[in-house]
Phi, psi and omega in degrees: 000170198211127181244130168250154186205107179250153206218172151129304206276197213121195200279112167237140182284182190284155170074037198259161156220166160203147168243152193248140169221165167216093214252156186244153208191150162106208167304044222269321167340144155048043166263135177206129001262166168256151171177210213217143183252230169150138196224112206244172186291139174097332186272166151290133168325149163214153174311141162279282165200167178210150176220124176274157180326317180273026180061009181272129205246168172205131197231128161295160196312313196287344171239358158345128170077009172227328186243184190214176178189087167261164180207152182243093185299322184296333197269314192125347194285141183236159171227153177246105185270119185239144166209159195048076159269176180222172167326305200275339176282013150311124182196174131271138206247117191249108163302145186229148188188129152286103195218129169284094195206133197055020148123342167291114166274153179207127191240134207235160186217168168283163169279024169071131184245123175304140148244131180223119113311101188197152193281000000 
């Protein structure tokens, strides 16, 4: 099994940054790709951003040029660098990680950490 455990999030002002961590645990090995999901009261979870073992990263529309997304493959870990933040990026923010083995897929999630943008 694979335990994701993320830190990071809290209170911030609009044009605010936080970083988001996430560390993988367990059975941890050959997760691809890893990222961040967000989930706000009423809406559907959405991708954020995601990054593969090889670094290729994909940013939802809404957050290009404001956020980041790295990973440290030897800790197991992804980071989320959010900056200019605004109101609508209030969310719970769910770390995510895939991992494919023997023709099975298995997708593993985080308990979710609140990000609130507010004056």
């Amino acid at each position: 099994q694979v335990q994701l455990v993320e830190s990071g999030g809290g209170l911030v002002q609009p044009g605010g940054s936080l970083r988001l961590s996430c560390a993988a645990s367990g059975s941890s090995s050959s997760l691809d790709p890893m990222g961040w999901y967000r989930q706000a009261p009423g809406k559907q979870r959405d991708l954020v951003a995601d990054i593969t073992s090889g670094g290729r990263t994909n940013y939802a529309d809404s957050v290009k040029g404001r956020f980041s997304i790295s990973r440290d493959n030897i800790k197991n870990a992804v980071y989320l660098q959010m900056n200019s933040l605004k109101p609508d990026d209030t969310a719970v923010y769910y770390c995510y990680a895939k991992r494919i083995r023997f023709g099975i897929t298995a997708n593993y999630w985080g308990q979710g950490t609140q990000v609130t943008v507010s004056s």
